[in-house]
gemmi code that builds the backbone of each chain (N, CA, C; Angstrom):
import gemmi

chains = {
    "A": [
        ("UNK", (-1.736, 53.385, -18.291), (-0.455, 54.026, -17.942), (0.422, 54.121, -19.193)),
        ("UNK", (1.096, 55.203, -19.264), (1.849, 55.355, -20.317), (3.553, 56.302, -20.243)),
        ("UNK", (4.335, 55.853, -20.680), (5.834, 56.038, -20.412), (6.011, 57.419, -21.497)),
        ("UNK", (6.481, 58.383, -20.707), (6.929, 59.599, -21.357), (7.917, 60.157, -20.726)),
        ("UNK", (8.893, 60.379, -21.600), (10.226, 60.725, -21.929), (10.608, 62.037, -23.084)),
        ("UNK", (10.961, 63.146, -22.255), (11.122, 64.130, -22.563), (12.978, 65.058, -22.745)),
        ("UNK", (13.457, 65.103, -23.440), (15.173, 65.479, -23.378), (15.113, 66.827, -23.960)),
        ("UNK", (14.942, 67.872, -23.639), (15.356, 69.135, -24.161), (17.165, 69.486, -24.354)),
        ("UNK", (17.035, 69.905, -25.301), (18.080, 70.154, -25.784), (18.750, 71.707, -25.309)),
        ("UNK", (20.056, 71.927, -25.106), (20.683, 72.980, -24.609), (21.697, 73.779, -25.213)),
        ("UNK", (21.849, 74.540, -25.682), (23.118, 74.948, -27.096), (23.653, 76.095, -26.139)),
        ("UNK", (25.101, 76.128, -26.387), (25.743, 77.128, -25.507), (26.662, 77.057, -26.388)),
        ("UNK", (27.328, 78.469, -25.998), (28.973, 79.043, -26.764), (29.969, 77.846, -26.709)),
        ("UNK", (29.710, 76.502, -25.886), (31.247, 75.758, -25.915), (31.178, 75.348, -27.508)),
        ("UNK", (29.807, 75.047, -28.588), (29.845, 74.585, -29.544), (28.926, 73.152, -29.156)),
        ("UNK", (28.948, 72.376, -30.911), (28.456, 71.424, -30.529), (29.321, 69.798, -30.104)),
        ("UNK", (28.329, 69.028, -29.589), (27.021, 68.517, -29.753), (26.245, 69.510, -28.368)),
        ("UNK", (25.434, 69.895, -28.659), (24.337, 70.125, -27.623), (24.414, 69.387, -26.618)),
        ("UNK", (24.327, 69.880, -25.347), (23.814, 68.810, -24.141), (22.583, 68.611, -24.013)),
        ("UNK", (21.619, 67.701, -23.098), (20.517, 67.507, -23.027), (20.051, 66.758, -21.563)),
        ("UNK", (19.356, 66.902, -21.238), (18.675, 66.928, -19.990), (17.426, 65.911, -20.150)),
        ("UNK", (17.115, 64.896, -19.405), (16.185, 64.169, -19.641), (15.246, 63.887, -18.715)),
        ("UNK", (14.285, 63.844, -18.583), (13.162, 63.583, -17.588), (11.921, 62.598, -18.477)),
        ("UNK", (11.787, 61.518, -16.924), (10.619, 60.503, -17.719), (9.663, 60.194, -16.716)),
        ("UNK", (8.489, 59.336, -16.956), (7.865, 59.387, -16.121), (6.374, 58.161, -16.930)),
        ("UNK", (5.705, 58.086, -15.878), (4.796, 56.576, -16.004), (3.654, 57.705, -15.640)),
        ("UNK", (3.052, 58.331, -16.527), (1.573, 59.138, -16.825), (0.751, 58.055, -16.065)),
        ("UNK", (-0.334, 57.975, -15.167), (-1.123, 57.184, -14.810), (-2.690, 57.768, -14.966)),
        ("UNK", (-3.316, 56.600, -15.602), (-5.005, 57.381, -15.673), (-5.510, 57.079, -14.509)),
        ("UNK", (-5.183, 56.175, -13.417), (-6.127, 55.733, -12.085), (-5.074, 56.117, -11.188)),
        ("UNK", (-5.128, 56.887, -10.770), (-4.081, 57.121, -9.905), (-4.606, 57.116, -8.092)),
        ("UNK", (-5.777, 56.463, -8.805), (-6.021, 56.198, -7.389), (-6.032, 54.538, -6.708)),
        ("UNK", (-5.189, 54.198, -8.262), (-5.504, 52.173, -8.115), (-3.697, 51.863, -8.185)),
        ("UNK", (-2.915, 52.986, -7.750), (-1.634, 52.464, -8.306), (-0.706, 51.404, -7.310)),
        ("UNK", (0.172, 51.328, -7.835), (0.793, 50.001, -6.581), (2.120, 50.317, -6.550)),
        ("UNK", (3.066, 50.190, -5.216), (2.429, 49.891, -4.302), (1.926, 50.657, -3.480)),
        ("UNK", (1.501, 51.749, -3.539), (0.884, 52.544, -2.447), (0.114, 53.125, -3.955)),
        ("UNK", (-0.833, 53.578, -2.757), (-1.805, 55.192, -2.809), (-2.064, 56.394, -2.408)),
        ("UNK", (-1.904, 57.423, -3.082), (-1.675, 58.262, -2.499), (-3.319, 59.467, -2.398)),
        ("UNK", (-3.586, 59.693, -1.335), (-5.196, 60.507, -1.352), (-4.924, 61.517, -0.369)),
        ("UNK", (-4.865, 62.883, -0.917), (-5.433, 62.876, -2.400), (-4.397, 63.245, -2.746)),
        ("UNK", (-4.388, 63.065, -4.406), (-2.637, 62.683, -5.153), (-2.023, 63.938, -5.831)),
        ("UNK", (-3.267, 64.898, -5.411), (-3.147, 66.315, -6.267), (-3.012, 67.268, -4.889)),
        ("UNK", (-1.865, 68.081, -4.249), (-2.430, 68.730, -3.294), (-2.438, 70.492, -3.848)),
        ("UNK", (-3.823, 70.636, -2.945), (-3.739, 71.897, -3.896), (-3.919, 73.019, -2.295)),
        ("UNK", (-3.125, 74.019, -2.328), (-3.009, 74.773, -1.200), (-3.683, 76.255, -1.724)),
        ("UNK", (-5.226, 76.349, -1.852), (-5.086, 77.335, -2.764), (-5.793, 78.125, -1.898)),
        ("UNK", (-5.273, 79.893, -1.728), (-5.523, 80.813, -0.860), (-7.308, 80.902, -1.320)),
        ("UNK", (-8.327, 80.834, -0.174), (-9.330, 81.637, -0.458), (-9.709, 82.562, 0.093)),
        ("UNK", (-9.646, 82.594, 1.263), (-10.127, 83.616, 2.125), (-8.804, 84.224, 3.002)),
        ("UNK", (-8.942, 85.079, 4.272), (-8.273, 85.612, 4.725), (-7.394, 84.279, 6.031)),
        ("UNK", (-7.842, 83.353, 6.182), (-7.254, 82.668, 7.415), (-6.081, 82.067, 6.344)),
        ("UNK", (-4.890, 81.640, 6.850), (-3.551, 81.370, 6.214), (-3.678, 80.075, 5.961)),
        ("UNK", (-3.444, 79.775, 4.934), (-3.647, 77.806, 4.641), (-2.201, 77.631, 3.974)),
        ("UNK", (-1.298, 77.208, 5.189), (0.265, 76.720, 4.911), (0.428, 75.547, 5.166)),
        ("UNK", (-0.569, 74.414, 5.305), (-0.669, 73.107, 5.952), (-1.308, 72.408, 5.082)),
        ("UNK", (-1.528, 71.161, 4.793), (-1.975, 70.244, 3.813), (-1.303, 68.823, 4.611)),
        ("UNK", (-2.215, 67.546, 4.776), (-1.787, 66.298, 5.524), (-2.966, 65.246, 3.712)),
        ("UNK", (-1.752, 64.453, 4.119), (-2.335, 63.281, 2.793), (-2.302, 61.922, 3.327)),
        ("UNK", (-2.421, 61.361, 2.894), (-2.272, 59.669, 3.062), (-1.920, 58.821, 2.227)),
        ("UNK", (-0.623, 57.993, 2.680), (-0.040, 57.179, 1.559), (-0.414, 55.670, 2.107)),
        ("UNK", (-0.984, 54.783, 1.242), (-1.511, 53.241, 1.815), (-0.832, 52.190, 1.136)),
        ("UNK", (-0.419, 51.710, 2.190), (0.602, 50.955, 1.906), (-0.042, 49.507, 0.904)),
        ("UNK", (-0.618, 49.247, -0.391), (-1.464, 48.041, -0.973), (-0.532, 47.253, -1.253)),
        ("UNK", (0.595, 46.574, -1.185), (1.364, 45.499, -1.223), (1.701, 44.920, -0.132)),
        ("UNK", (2.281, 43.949, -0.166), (2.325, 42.759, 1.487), (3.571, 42.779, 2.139)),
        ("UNK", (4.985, 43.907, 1.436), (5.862, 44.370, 2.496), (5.831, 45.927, 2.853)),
        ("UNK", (6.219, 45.750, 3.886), (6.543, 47.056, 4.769), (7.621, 48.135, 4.054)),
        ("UNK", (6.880, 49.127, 4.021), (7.413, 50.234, 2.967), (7.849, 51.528, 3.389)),
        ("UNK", (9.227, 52.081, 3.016), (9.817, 53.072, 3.899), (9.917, 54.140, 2.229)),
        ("UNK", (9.444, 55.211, 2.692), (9.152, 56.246, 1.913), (10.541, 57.394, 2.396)),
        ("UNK", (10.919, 57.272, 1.125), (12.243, 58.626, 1.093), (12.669, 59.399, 0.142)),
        ("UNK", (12.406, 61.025, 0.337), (11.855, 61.774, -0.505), (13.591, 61.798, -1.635)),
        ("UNK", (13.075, 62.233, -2.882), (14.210, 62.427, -3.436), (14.483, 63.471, -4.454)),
        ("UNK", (13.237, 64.352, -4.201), (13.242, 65.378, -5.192), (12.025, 66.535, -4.702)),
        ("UNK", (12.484, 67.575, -4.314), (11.407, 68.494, -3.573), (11.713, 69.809, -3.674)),
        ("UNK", (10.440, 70.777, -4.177), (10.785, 72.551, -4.592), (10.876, 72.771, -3.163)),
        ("UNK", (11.891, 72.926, -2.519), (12.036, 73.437, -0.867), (12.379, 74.625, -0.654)),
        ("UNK", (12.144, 75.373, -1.762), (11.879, 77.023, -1.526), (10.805, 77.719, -1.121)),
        ("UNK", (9.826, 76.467, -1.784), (8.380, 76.470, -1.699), (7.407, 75.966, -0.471)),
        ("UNK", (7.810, 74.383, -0.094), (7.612, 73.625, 1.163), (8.253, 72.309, 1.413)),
        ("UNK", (8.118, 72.560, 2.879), (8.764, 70.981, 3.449), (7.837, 69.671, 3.567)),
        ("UNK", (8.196, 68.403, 3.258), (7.394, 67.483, 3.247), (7.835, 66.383, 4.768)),
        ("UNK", (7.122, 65.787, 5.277), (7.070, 64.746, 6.585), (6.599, 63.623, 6.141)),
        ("UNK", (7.629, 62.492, 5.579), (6.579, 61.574, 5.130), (6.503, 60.393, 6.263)),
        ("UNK", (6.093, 59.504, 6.384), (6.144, 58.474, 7.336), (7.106, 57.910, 7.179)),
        ("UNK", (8.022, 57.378, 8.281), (8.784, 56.916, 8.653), (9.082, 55.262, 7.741)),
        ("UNK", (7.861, 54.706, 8.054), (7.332, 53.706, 7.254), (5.860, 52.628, 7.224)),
        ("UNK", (5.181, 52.303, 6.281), (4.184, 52.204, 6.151), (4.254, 50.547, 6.566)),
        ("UNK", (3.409, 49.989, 7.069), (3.157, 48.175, 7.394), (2.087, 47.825, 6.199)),
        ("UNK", (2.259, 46.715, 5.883), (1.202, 46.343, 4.285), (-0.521, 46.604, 4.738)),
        ("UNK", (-0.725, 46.680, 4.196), (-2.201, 47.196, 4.861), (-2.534, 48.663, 5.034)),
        ("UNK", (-2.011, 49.327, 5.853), (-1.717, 50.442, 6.242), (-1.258, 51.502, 5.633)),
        ("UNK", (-2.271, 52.507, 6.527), (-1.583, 54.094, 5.991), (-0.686, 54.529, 6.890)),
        ("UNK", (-0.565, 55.977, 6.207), (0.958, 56.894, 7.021), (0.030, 57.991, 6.357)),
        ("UNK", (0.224, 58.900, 7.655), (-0.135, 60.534, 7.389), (1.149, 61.277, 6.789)),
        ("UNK", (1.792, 61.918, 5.999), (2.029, 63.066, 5.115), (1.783, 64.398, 5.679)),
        ("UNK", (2.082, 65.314, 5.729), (2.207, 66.929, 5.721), (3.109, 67.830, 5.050)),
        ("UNK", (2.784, 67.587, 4.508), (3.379, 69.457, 3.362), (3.162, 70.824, 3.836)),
        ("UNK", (3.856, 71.191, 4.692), (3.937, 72.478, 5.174), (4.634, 74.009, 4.401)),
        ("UNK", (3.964, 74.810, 3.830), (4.892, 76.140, 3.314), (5.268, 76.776, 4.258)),
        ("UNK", (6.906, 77.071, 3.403), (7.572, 78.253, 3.766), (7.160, 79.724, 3.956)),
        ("UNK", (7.414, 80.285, 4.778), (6.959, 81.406, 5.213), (6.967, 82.394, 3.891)),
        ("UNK", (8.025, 82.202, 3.174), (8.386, 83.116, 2.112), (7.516, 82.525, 0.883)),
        ("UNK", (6.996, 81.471, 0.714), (5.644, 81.067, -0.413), (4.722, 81.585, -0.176)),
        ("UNK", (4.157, 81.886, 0.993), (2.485, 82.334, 1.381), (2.483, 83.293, 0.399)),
        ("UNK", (2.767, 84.137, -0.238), (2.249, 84.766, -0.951), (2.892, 85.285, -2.271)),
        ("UNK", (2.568, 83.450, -2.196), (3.096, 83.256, -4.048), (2.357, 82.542, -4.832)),
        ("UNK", (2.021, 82.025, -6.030), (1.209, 81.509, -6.689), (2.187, 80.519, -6.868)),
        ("UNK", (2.437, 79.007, -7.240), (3.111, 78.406, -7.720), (2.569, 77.281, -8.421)),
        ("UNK", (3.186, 76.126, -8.808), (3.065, 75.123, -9.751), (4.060, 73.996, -9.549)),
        ("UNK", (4.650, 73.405, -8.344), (5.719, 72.820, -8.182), (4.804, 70.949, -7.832)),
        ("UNK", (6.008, 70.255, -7.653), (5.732, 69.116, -7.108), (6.763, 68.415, -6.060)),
        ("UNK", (6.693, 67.421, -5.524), (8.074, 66.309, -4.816), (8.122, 65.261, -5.448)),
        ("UNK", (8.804, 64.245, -5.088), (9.076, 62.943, -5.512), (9.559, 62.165, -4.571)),
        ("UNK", (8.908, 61.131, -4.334), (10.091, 60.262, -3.144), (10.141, 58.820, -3.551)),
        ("UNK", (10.894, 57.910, -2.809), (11.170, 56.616, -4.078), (10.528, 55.948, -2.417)),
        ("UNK", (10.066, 54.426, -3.187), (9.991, 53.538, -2.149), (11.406, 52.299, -1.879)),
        ("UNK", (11.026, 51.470, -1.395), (12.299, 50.354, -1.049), (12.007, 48.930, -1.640)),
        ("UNK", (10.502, 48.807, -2.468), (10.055, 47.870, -2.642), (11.213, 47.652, -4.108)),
        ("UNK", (11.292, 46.401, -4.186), (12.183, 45.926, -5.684), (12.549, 46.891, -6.477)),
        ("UNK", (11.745, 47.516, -7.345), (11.751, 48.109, -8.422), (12.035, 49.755, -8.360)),
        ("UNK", (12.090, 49.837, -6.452), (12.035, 51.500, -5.928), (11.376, 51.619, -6.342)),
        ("UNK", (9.751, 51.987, -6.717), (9.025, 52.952, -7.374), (8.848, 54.008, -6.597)),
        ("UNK", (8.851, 55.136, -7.801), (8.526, 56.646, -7.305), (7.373, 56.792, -7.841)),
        ("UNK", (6.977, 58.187, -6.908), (5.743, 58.912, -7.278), (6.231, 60.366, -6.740)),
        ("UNK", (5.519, 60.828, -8.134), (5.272, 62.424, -7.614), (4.285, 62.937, -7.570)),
        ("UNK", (3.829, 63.875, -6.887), (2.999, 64.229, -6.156), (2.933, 66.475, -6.911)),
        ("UNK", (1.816, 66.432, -7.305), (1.927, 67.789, -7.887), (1.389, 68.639, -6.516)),
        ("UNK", (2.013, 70.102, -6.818), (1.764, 71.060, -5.556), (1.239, 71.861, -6.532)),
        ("UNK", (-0.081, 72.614, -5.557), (-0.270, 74.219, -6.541), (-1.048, 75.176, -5.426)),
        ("UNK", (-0.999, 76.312, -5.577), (-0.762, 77.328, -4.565), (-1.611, 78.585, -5.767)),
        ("UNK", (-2.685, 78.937, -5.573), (-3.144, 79.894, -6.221), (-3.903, 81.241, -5.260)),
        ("UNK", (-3.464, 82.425, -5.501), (-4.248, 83.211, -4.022), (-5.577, 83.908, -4.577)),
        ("UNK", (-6.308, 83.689, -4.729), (-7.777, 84.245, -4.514), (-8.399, 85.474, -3.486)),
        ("UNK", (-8.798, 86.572, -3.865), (-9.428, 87.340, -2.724), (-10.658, 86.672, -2.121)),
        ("UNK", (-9.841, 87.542, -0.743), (-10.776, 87.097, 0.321), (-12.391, 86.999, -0.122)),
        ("UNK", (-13.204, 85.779, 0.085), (-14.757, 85.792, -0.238), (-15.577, 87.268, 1.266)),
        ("UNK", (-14.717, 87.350, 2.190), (-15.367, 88.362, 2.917), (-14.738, 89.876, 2.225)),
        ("UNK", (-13.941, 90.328, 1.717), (-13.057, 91.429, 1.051), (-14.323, 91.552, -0.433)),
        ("UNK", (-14.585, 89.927, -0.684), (-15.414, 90.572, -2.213), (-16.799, 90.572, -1.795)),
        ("UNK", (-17.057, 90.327, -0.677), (-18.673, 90.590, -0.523), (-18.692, 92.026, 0.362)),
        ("UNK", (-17.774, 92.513, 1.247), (-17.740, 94.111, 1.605), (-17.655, 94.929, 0.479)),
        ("UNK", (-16.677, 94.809, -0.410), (-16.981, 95.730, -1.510), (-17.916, 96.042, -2.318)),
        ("UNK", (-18.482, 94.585, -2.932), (-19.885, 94.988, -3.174), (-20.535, 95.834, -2.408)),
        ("UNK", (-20.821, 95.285, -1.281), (-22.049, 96.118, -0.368), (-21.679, 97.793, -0.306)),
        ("UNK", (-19.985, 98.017, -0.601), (-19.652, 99.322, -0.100), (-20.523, 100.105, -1.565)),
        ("UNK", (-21.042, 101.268, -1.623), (-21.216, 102.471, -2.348), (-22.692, 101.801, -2.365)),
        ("UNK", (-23.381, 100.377, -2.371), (-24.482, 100.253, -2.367), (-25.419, 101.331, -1.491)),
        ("UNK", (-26.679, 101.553, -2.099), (-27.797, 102.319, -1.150), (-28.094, 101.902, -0.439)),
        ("UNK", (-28.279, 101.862, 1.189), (-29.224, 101.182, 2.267), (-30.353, 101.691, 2.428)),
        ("UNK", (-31.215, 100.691, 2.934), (-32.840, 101.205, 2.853), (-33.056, 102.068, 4.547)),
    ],
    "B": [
        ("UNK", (72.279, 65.874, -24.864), (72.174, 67.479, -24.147), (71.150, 67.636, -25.518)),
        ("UNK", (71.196, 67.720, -26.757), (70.349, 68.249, -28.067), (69.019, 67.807, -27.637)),
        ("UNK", (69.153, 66.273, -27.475), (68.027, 65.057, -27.862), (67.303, 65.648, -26.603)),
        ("UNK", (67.499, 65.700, -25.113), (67.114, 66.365, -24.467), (65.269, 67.652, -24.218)),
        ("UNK", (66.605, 68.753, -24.732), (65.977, 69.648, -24.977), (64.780, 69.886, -26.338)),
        ("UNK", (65.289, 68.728, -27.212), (64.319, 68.573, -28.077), (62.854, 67.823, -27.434)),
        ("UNK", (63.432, 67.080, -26.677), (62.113, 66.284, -25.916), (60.981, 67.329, -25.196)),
        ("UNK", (62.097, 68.427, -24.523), (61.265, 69.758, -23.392), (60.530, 70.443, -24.840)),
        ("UNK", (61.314, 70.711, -25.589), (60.500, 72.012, -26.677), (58.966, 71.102, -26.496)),
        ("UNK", (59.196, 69.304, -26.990), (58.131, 68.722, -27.301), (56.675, 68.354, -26.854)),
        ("UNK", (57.709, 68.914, -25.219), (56.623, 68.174, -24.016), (55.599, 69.775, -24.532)),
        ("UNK", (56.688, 70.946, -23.938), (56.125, 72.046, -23.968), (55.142, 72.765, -24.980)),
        ("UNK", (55.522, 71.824, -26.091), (54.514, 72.499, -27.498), (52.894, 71.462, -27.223)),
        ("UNK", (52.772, 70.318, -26.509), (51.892, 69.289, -26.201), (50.986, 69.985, -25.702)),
        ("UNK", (51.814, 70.689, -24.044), (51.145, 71.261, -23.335), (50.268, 72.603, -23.965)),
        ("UNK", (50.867, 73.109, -24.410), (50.266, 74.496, -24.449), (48.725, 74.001, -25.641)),
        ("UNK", (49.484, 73.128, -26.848), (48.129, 72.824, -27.616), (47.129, 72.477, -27.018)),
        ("UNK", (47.592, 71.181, -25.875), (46.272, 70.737, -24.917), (45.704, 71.836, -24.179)),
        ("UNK", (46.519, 72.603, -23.577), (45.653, 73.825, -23.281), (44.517, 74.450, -23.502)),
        ("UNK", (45.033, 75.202, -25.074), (44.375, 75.932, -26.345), (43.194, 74.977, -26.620)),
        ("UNK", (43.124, 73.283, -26.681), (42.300, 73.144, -27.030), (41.138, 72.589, -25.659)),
        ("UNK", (41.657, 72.762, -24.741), (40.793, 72.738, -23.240), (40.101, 73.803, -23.154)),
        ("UNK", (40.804, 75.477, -23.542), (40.248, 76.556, -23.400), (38.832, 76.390, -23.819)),
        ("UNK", (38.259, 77.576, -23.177), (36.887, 78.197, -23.641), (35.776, 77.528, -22.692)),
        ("UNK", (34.549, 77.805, -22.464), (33.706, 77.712, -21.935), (33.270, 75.907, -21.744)),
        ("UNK", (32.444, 75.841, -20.815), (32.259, 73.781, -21.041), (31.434, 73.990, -19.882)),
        ("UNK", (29.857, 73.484, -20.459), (28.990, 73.043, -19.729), (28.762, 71.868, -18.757)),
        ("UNK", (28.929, 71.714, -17.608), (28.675, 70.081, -16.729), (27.289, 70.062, -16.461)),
        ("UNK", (26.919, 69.098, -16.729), (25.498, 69.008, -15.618), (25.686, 67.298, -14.966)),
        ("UNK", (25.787, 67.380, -13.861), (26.062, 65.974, -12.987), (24.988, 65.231, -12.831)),
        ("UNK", (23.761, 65.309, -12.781), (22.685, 64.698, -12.827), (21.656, 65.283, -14.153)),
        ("UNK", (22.184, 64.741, -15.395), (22.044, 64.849, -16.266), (19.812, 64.413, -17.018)),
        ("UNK", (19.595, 63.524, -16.062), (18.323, 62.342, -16.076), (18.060, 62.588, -14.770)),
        ("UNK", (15.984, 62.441, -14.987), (15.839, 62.511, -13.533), (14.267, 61.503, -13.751)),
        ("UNK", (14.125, 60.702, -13.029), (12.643, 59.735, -13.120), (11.471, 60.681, -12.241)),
        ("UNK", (10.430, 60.883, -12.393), (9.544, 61.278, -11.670), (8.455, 59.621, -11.468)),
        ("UNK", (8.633, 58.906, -11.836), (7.885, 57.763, -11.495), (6.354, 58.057, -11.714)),
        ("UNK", (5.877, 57.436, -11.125), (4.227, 57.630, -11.220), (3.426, 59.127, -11.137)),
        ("UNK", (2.773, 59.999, -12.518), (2.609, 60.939, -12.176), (0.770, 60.844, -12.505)),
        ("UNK", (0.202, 61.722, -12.214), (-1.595, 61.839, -12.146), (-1.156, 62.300, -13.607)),
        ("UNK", (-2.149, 61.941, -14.155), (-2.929, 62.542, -15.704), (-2.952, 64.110, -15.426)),
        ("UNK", (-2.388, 64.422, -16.285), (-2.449, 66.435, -16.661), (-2.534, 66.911, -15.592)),
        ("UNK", (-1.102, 66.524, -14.877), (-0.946, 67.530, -13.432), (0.546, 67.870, -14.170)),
        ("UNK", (0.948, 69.330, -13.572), (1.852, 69.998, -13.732), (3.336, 69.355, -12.371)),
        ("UNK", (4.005, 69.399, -12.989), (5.728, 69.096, -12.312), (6.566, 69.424, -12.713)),
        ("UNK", (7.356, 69.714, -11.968), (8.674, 70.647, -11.928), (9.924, 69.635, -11.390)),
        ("UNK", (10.932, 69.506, -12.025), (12.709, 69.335, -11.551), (13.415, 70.388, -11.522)),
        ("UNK", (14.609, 70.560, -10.751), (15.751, 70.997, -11.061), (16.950, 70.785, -11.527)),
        ("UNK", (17.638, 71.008, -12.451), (18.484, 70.535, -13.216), (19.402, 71.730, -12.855)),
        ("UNK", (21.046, 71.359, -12.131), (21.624, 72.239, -11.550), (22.723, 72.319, -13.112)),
        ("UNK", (23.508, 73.419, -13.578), (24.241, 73.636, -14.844), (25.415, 74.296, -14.101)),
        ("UNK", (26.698, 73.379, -14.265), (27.651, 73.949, -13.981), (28.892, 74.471, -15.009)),
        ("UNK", (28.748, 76.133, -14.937), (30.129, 76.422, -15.867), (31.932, 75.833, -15.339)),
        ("UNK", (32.043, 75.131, -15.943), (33.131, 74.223, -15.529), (34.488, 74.735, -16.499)),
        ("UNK", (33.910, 75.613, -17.642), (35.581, 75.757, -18.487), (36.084, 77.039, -17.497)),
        ("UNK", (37.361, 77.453, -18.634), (37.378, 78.567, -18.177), (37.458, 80.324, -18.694)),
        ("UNK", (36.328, 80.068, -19.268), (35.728, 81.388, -19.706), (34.413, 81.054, -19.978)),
        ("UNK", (33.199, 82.658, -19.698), (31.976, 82.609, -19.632), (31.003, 81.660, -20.768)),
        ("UNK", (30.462, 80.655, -19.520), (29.187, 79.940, -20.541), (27.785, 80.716, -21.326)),
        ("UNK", (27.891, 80.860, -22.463), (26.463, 81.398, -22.087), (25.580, 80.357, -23.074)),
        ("UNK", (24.440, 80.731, -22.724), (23.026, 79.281, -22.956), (22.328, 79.865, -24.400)),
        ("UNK", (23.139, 79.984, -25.401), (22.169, 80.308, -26.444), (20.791, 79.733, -26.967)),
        ("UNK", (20.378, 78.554, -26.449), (18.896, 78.740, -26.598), (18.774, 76.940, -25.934)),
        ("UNK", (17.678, 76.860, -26.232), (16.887, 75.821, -25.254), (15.686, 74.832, -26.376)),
        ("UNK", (15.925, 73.975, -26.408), (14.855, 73.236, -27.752), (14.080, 72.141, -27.064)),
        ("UNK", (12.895, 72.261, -26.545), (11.913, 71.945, -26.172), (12.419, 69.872, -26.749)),
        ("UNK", (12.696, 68.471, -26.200), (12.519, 67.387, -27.281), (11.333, 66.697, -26.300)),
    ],
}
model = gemmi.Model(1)
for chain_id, residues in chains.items():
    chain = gemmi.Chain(chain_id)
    for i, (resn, *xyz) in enumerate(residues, 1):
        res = gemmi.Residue()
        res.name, res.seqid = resn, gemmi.SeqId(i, " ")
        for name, pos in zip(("N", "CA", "C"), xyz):
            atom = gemmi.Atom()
            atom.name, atom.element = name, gemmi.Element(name[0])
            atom.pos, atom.b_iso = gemmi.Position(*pos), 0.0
            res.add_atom(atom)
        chain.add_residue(res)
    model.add_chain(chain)
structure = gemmi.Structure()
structure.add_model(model)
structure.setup_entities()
């Protein structure tokens, strides 16, 4: 795991000093061993393939520490979709998740994520990446082929 | 009655400098820092960072430097 901290800088007509904006974050290589929860799977990917509508996605957050853990979101592209997280998790235990899109995303490509903090000591957060890519239909690219083909 | 009105010229010359130097454009941003906590290895994420023009005349964003 590794701590990255990013401040872009902002220059506008008031003059200087520049303002700056900061965002940080705990890079994880196992992100499937993290504590106190887990999240599976930690990547959700909503990506159009075919013609049936895929606006739904359900995950699972597990609760691996020995208190009872209440999940509350604190940062979410909600132009994009709404998140349901569990109410709260018992140590041991999972909680089902659903990320549902907005009617007005279905037919968008995106790149967004959420964030929600826990209650344990330290609050830890996690974010959770979203991605949304639309692909033609696999029945749309196998009719076209076949169309102008010769039949026997 | 002099000592007075010398005090008003004084207040009044205060004011207007503080003014003049309040004028012009002024960027706020209220949630300046934002933690994303635990993220996966080379996954893409997004914040919003809301920018409020707070002076009073037009902000504009002459450029943006990646730190």
């Amino acid at each position: 795991m590794r701590k990255v901290t990013k401040a872009p800088k902002i220059k506008t007509n008031e003059g200087p000093p520049d303002k700056k904006v900061t965002v940080m974050c705990n890079v994880v290589d196992r992100p499937d061993a993290t504590y106190p929860v887990t999240i599976k799977p930690y990547k959700l990917d909503l990506t159009q393939f075919g013609s049936k509508v895929r606006n739904m996605v359900t995950f699972r957050i597990t609760n691996v520490s020995d208190k009872t853990l209440t999940p509350e979101m604190v940062a979410i592209a909600d132009r994009y979709f709404k998140v349901d997280l569990p109410e709260s998790i018992e140590p041991g235990e999972s909680g089902e998740a659903r990320l549902k899109l907005n009617e007005s995303a279905l037919d968008q490509e995106f790149e967004k994520s959420f964030t929600f903090e826990l209650n344990d000591p330290v609050k830890s957060r996690f974010t959770v990446p979203v991605k949304r890519k639309l692909r033609p239909s696999i029945q749309q690219e196998i009719s076209s082929d076949t169309q102008g083909g010769s039949s026997d | 009655m002099r000592k007075s009105i010398t005090t008003i010229i004084i207040a009044l010359s205060l004011l207007f400098l503080f003014s003049t130097v309040m004028a012009g454009p002024n960027l706020a941003i209220p949630e300046p820092s934002f933690d994303f906590g635990y993220v996966p290895q080379h996954a893409k994420i997004s914040h919003v960072f809301w920018l409020h023009s707070t002076g009073d005349s037009t902000l504009v964003i002459t450029k943006v430097t990646p730190g």
